[in-house]
C-alpha positions as CSV (number, residue, x, y, z in Angstrom):
1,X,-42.0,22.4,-38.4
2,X,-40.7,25.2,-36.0
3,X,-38.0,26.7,-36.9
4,X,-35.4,28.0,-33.9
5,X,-35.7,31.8,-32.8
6,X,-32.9,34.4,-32.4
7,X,-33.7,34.1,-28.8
8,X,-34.0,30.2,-28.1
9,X,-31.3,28.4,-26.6
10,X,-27.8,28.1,-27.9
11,X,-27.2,24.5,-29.3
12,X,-24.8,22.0,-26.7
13,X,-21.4,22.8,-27.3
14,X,-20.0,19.8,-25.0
15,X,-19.3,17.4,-27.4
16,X,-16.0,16.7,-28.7
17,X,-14.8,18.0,-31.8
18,X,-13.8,14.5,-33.1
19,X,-17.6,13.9,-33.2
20,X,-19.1,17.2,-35.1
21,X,-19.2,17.3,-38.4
22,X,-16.4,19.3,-40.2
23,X,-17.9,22.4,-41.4
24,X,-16.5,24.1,-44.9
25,X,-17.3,27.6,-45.0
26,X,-16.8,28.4,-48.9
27,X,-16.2,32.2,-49.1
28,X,-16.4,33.6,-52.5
29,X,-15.3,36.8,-52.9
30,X,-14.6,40.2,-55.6
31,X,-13.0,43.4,-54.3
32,X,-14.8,43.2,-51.1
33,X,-10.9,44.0,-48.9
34,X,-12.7,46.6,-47.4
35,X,-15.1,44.6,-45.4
36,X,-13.2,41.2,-46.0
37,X,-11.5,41.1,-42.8
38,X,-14.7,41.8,-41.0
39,X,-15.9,38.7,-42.5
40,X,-12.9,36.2,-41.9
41,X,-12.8,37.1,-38.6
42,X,-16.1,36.6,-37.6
43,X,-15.7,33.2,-38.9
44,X,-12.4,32.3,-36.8
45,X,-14.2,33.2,-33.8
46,X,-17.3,31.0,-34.4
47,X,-18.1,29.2,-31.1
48,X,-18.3,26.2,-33.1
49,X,-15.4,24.0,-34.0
50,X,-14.1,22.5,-36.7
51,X,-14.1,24.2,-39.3
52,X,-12.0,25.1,-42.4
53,X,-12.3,28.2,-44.3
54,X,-11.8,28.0,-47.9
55,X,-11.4,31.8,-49.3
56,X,-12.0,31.8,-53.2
57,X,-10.7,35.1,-54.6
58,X,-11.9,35.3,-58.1
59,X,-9.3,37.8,-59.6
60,X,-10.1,40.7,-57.5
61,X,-7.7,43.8,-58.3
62,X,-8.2,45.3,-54.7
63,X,-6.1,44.1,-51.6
64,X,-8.5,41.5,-51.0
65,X,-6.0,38.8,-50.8
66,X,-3.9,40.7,-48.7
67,X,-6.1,41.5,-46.0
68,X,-6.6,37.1,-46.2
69,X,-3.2,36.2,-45.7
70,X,-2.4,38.5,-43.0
71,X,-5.2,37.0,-41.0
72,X,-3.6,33.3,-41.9
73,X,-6.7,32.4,-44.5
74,X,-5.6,30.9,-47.3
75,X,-6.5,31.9,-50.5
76,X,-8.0,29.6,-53.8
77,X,-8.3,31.9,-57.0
78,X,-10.5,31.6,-60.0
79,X,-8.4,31.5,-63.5
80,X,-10.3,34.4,-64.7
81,X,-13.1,36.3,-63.1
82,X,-16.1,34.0,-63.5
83,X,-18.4,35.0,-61.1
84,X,-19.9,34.0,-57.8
85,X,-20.8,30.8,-58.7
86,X,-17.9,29.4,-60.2
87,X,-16.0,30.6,-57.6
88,X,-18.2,28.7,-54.7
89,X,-18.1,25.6,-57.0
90,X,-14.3,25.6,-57.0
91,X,-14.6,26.4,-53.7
92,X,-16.8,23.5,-53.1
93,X,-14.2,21.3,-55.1
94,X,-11.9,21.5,-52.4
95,X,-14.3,21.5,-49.5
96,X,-13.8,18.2,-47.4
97,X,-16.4,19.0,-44.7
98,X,-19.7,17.0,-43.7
99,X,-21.6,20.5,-43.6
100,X,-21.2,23.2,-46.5
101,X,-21.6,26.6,-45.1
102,X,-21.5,29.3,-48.0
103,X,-21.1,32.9,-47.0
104,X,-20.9,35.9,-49.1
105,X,-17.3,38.1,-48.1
106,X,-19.6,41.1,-47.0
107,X,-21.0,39.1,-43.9
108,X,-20.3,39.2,-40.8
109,X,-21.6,36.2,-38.7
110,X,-22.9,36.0,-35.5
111,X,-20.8,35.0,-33.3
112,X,-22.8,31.5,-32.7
113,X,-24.2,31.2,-36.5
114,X,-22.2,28.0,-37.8
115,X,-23.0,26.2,-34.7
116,X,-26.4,26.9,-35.1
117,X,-27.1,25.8,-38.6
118,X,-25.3,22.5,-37.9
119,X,-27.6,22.1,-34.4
120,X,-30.7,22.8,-37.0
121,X,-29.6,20.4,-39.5
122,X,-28.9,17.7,-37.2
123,X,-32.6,17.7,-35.5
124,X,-34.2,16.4,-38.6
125,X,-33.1,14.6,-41.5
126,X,-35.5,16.0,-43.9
127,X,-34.2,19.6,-44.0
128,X,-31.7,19.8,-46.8
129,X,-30.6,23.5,-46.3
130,X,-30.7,26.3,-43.8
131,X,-30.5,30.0,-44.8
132,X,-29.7,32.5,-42.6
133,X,-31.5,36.2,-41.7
134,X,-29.4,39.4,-41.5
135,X,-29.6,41.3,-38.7
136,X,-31.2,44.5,-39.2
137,X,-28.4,47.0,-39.2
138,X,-25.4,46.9,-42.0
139,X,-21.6,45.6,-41.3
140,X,-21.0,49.3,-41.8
141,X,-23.1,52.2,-41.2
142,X,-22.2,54.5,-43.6
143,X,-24.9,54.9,-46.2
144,X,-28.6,55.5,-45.3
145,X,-29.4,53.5,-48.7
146,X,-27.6,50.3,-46.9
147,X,-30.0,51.3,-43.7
148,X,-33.2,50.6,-46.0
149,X,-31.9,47.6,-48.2
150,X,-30.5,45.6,-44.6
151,X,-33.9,46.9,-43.0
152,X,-36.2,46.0,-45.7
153,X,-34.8,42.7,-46.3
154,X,-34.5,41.6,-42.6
155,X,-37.9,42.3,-42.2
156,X,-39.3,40.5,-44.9
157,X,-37.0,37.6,-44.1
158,X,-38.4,37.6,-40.3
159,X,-41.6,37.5,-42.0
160,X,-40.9,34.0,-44.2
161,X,-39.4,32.0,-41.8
162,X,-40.2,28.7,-41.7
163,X,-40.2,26.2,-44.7
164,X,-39.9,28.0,-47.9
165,X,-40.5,27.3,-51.6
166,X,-39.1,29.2,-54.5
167,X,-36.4,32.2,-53.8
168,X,-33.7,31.1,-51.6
169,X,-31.6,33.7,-50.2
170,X,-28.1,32.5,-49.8
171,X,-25.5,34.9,-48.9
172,X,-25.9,33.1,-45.6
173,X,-26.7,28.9,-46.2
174,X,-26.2,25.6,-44.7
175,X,-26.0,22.3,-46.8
176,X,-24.9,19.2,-46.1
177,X,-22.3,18.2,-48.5
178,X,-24.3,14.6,-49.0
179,X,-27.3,16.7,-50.2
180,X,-25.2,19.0,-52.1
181,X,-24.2,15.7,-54.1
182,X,-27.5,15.5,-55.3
183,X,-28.5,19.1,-56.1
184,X,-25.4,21.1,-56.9
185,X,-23.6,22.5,-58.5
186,X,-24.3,26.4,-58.8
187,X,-25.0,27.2,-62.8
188,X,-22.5,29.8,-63.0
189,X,-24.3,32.1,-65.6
190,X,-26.8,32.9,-63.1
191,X,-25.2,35.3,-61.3
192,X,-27.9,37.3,-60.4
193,X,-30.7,35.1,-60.3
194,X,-28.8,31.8,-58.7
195,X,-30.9,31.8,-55.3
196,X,-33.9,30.6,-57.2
197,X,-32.2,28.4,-59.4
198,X,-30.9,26.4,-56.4
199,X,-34.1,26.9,-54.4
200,X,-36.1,25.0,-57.0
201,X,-33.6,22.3,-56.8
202,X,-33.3,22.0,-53.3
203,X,-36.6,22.3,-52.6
204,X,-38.1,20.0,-54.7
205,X,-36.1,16.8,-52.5
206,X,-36.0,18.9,-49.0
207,X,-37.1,20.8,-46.3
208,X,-35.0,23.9,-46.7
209,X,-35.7,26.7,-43.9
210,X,-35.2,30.3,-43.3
211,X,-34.6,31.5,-39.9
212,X,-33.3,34.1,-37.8
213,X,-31.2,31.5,-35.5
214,X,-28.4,31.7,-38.0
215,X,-27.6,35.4,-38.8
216,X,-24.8,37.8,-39.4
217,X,-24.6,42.0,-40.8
218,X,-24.6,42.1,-44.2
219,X,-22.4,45.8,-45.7
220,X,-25.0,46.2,-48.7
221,X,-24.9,48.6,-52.0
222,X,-24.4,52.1,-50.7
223,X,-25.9,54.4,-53.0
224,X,-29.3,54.5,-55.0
225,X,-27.8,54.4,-58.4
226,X,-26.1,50.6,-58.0
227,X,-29.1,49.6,-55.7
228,X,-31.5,50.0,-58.3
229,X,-29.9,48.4,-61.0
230,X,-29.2,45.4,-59.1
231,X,-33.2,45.7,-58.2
232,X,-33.9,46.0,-61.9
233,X,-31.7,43.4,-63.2
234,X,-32.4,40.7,-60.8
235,X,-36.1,41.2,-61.7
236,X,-35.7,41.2,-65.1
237,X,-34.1,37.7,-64.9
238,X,-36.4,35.8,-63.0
239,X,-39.2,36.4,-65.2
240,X,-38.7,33.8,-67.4
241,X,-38.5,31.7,-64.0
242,X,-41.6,32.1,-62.7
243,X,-43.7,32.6,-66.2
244,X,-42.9,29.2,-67.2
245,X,-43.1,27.4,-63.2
246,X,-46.0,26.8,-60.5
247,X,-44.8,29.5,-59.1
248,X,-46.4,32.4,-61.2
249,X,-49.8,33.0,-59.8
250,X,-47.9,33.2,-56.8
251,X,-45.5,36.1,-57.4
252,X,-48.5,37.6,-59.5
253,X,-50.2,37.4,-56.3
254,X,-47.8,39.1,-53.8
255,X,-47.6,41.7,-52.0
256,X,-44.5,43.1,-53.5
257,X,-45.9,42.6,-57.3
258,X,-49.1,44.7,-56.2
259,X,-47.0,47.5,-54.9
260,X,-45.1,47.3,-57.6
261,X,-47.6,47.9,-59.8
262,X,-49.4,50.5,-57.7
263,X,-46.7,52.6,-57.8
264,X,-46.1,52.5,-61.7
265,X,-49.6,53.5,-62.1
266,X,-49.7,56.3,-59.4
267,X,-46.7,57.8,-61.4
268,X,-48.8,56.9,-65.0
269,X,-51.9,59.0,-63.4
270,X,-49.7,62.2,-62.4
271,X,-51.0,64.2,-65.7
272,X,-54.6,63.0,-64.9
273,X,-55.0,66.6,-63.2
274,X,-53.4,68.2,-66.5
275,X,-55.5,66.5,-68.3
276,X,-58.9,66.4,-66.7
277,X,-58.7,68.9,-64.4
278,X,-58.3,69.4,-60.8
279,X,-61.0,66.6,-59.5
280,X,-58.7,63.9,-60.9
281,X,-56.1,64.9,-58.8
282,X,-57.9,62.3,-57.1
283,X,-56.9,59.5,-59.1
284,X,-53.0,59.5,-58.3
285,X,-54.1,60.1,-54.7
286,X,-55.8,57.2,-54.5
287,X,-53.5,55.0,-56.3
288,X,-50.7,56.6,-53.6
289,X,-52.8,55.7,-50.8
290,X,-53.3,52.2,-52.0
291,X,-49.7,51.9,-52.7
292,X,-49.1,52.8,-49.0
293,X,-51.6,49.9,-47.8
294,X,-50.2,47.2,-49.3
295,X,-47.2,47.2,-47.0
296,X,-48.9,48.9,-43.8
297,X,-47.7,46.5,-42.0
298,X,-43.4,47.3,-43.2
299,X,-43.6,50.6,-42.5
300,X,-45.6,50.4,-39.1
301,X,-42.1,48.1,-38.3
302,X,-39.9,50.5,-39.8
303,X,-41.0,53.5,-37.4
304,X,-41.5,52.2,-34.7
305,X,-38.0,50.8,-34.6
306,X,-36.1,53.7,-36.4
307,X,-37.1,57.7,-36.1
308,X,-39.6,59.4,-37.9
309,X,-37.2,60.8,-40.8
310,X,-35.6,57.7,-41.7
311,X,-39.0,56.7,-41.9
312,X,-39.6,58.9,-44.7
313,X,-36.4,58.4,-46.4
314,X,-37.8,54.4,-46.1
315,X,-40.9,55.2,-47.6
316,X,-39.6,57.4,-50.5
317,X,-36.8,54.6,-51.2
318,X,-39.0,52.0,-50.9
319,X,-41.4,54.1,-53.8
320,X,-38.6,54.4,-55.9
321,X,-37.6,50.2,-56.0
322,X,-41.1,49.4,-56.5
323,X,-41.0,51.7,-59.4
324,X,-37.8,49.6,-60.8
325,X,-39.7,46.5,-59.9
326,X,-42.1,47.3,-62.5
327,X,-40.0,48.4,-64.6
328,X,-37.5,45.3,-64.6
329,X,-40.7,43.3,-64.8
330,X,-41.9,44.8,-67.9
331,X,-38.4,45.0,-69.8
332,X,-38.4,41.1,-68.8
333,X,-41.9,40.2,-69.9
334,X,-41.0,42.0,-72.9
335,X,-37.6,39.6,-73.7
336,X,-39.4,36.8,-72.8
337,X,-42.1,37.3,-75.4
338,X,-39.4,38.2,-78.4
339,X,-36.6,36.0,-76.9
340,X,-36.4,32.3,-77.5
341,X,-33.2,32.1,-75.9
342,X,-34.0,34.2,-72.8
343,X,-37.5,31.9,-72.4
344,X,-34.9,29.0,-72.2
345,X,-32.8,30.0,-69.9
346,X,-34.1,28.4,-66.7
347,X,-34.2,25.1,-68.6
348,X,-31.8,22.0,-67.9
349,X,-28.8,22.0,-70.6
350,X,-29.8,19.5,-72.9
351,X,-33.4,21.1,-73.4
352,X,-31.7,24.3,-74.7
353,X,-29.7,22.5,-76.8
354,X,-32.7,20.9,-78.3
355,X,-35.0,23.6,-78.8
C-alpha cells in the first residue's frame, strides 16, 4: 500500500462541509501553557473543516487553561491528575465526530495535517489509524537536546513509513471513531508505554500507517537529564511487552537493540587497556567503530542536513541514549524475571486477576 508523501498533492477541499466527516481533535494536556497556544492555534487554522476541539486539562497548576480560554477553546478537566490517557478517554467521552484525531498539547500541526489524515482514511477502508511524522526541527528552538530527540525521531519515522506492526507513535493519530469502538479505550496505567499497547490492538484488526503526509513540530524534553529518564523508563516498560509477544526476535534483532548493546560494551571494555595492556586498547576501539556502523546510515542524514558540530553533539547524544537503552533494558529484564506482577502487566484484566 503507498502511503502519501509530504510532497504529494493536497487532498480536494471542494466539498461541502455538510458532507465531511466531523473531526474531534482530543487534546490532552499537563502544564504545557507555554507551548499550548502554539498548539490550539495551529489547529483553528487547519484548512480542513469541521472540526471541534475538545481541550482536556488534567489538573495542570500552570496557566494552561488560561492561555485556552483566551483563544475561545473550551476546556474539560480531569477530577484529579490521572494521566494522558485518562484524560484522552474523557476526552473521547465527549467526542461526537466521525474521525478521532488525538494530538499531544506540544504540537504544532501542519497547516493541512487534519485534512490529510481524513483524505488517507477515506481511500481505503482497511486502514484503521494514521499516525503522523514530526517535522524535523522542534516547536521551539531553544535546546540543542530537543534538536537531536526531533531529529532522531523524524528520521527514523521517515524511515518506517508505510504499514506498521508493533510501536505506534501517537502524539500525532487518526482514528475513526467506528474503529475506536472496537479497540479503545486507552489503559490509563500505561502512561509511558501506551503506543504499543494500542498498536497491538489496532493492528491486529487494521491497516494502521505512518506517514509524513500528516505532520506537525513537536517542542520536546530540553535537557539531557529528563531526556534520558524518559529513554530509560519507557524501555524498561516495554520489556515485559515484547518478551512475552511475536514481537521479540524482532526488537532483539534491530538496529537500535544492537547499538544499544554495542555501546554498553565499548564502555565495559574501557579498562581492557588497564588491564592488559596497551594492545587491547583495541578492543573498545573496535566495539566504538562497530557502534558507529550500525547507524551509518542516521548520521550520514544528520550531517549532511545539519553542520559538522551538531553533528558531533548528535553522535555523542545519541552514545549516551543507547547507553540508557541498555541500561533500561537490563533493569527491565531483571523485573521481569523476579516480578510476577510486572510480567503481567501487558495482559488483559481478567488474566491478572487470575494469575
Amino acid at each position: 500500500m503507498h502511503s502519501p508523501t509530504p510532497d504529494s498533492p493536497a487532498p480536494d477541499s471542494s466539498a461541502p462541509d455538510s458532507q465531511k466527516p466531523l473531526v474531534s481533535v482530543v487534546i490532552p494536556n499537563y502544564n504545557y501553557g507555554d507551548v499550548l497556544e502554539l498548539c490550539l492555534r495551529s489547529v483553528l487554522e487547519q484548512t480542513y473543516s469541521p472540526i471541534e476541539i475538545i481541550l482536556v486539562d488534567d489538573c495542570s497548576t500552570d496557566h494552561s487553561v488560561r492561555v485556552a480560554r483566551s483563544l475561545g477553546v473550551p476546556v474539560l478537566s480531569t477530577p484529579r491528575n490521572s494521566g494522558v490517557c485518562a484524560a484522552r478517554n474523557l476526552g473521547v467521552s465527549h467526542a461526537r465526530g466521525e474521525v478521532l484525531f488525538f494530538l499531544d498539547s506540544d504540537v504544532a500541526l501542519a497547516p493541512d495535517a487534519v485534512a490529510r489524515a481524513v483524505d488517507i482514511l477515506g481511500s481505503d477502508p482497511r486502514i484503521g489509524a494514521v499516525s503522523g511524522n514530526y517535522e524535523p526541527i522542534p516547536l521551539r528552538r531553544d535546546s540543542l537536546v530537543k534538536e537531536y530527540r526531533i531529529l532522531y525521531r523524524h528520521y527514523w519515522y521517515r524511515v518506517a513509513e508505510g504499514p506498521i506492526t508493533g510501536f505506534l507513535p501517537v502524539a500525532i493519530i487518526a482514528i475513526p471513531a467506528a474503529v475506536w469502538a472496537e479497540v479503545g479505550p486507552w489503559t490509563n496505567e500505561f502512561v509511558q508505554s501506551e503506543g504499543t499497547d494500542l498498536g497491538e490492538r489496532l493492528t491486529s484488526r487494521w491497516t494502521v500507517l505512518l506517514t509524513s503526509a500528516v505532520r506537525g513540530r513537536h517542542d520536546d524534553d530540553a535537557t539531557v537529564r529528563v531526556a534520558l529518564w524518559k529513554v530509560f523508563t519507557r524501555t524498561r516498560m516495554h520489556v515485559p511487552f515484547f518478551l512475552q509477544r511475536r514481537y521479540a526476535a524482532g526488537v532483539v534483532g534491530s538496529p537500535e537493540a544492537a547499538a544499544s548493546l554495542a555501546a554498553a560494551l565499548t564502555v565495559a571494555a574501557l579498562p581492557a587497556p588497564l588491564l592488559g595492556g596497551a594492545a587491547w586498547a583495541a578492543v573498545p576501539a573496535l566495539l566504538l567503530a562497530t557502534w558507529l556502523a550500525i547507524d551509518r546510515r542516521l548520521y550520514r542524514f544528520v550531517f549532511s542536513t545539519r553542520s559538522p558540530a551538531f553533528g558531533l553533539f548528535f553522535v555523542a547524544m545519541h552514545f549516551l541514549v543507547n547507553l540508557t537503552i541498555a541500561a533500561g533494558a537490563g533493569v527491565g529484564i531483571l523485573q521481569w524475571l523476579t516480578s510476577r506482577s510486572f510480567r503481567r502487566m501487558y495482559a488483559s484484566p481478567s488474566r491478572r486477576a487470575a494469575t
